[in-house]
N, C-alpha and C positions, 0 to 999 in steps of 0.2 A: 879309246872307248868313251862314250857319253858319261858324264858326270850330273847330276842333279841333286840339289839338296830338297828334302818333302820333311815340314812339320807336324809331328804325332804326339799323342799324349795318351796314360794307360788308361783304357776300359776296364772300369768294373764293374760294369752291369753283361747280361747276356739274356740268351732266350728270346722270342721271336717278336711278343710287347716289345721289351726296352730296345731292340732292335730298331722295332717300325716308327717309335718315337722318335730315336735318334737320327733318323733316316729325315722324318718330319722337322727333325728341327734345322736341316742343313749339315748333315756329319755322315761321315761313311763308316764304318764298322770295320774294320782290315786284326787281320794277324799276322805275325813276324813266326817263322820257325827256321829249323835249320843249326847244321853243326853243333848237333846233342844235345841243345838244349831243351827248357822248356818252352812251349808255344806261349805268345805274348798276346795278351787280346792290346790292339789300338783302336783309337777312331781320332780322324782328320776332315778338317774345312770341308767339304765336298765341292763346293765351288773351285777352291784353289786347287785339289786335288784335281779333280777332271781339267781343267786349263792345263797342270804341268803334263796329265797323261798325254792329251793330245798332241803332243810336244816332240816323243819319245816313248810313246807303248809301239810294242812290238819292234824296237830296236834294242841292239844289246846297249844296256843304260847300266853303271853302276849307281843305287841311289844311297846316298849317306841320310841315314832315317833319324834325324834329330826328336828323341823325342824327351818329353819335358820331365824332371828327375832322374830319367833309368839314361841319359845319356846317349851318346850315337852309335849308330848299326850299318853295315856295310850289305846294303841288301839289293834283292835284283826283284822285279814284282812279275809273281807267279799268275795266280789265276785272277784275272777279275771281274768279276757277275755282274751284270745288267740285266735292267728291266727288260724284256724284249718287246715290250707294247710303248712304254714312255721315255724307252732309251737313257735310262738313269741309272745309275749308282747303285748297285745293293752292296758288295761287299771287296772287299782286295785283300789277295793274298802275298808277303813280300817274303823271299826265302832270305837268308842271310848267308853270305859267303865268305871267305877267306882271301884274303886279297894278295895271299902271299901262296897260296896253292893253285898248280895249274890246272886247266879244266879246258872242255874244248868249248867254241862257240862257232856261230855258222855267221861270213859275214859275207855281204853284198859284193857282186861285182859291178862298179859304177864301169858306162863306157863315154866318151871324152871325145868329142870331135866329129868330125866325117872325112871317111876314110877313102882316098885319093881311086882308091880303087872302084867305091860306088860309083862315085863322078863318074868316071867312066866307062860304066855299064855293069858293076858289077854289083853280085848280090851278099850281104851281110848274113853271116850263121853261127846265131850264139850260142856257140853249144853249152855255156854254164850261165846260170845268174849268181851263184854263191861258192865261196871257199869252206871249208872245214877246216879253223886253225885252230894251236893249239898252244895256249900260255897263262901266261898270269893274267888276268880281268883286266889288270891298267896298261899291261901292255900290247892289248888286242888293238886293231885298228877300228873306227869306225866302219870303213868302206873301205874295198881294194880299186883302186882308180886306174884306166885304162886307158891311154888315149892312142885313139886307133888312127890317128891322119893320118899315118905315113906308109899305112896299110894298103896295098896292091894287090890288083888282084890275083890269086894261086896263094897269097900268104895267111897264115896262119899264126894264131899266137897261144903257146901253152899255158898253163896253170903255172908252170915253173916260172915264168915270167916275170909274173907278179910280185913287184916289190913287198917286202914284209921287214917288221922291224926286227931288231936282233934279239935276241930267246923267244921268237915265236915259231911255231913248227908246223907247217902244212900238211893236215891229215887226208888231206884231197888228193888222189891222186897223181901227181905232177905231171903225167903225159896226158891230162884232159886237156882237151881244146877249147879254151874260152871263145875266142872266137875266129872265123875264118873269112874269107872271102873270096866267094866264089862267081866263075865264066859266066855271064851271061846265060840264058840259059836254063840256067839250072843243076848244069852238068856240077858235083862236089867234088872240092879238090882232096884229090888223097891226101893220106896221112902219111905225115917223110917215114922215113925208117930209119933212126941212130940218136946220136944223146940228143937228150932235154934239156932244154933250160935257153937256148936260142930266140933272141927278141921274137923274131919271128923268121919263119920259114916258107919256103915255097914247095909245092908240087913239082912233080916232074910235068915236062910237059912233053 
């Protein structure tokens, strides 16, 4: 999983003034909660903030939240508010997690090549873009990476497939079909019938 470090320090102000000030002077207003404690008011750079976001929002990111006296936090960032007219900064929410307890995350299926079977007239059918796995935060994958070149056409390749590192658990079905490829056509190849977990498979034909 993403790792990134974000510089914070505590807010003591609040209310919707000292807010709009802070916002004017270049600072974003964020809170830290999570695993029982109490809610942490922060504000950060917003210049540097918005650079690392675009980086890594909306990817599973663990952020280590270094902030100044109260020391560092293992957090992931929840909700974050923008202007919807000047597309700026109002506020970030970052939850805090446990880096030692499992939890599930949904993560990407990247695909890797062209598949021998296109070349030659056939057609590609992705039936997943994302896995549901399930483990410790550091030892989730970024991306599950697929490389389909040696893929023909009638074959298929399952969810069981998919490399994953050790103590992570796949809450996804394992008989989904990532992806297949299929006749010319359009004709879809059937789904084999017996165990899972086969590079890939073919139709009857």
């Amino acid at each position: 999983m993403l790792q990134v470090e974000i510089s914070a320090s505590v807010r003591n102000t609040s209310g919707k003034g000292p807010m709009r000030q802070l916002r004017m002077q270049g600072i974003t207003p964020a809170v830290v909660y999570g695993r029982g404690a109490e809610a942490q008011n922060l504000q950060l750079d917003t210049k540097t903030l918005m650079a690392q976001l675009l980086e890594f929002y909306r990817k599973n990111t663990i952020v280590t939240l270094k902030v100044d006296g109260a020391g560092d936090k293992s957090v992931m960032v929840g909700e974050v508010q923008t202007d919807p007219v000047r597309d700026t900064l109002i506020h970030v929410d970052f939850c805090e997690i446990d880096l030692g307890k499992e939890r599930a995350f949904s993560v990407p299926i990247i695909l890797q090549g062209k598949a021998k079977g296109v070349d030659l007239g056939g057609h590609m059918i992705v039936g997943c873009t994302k896995v549901v796995l399930q483990g410790k935060p550091l030892d989730i994958p970024d991306e599950c990476i697929v490389n389909v070149a040696s893929m023909a056409i009638g074959d298929q390749m399952q969810c069981a497939s998919l490399g994953l590192p050790e103590n992570v658990k796949m809450l996804t079905d394992p008989d989904t079909v990532a992806v297949s490829i299929i006749k010319p056509g359009g004709e879809k190849v059937e789904e084999p019938v017996g165990k899972a977990g086969k590079d890939v498979k073919k139709s009857k034909k």
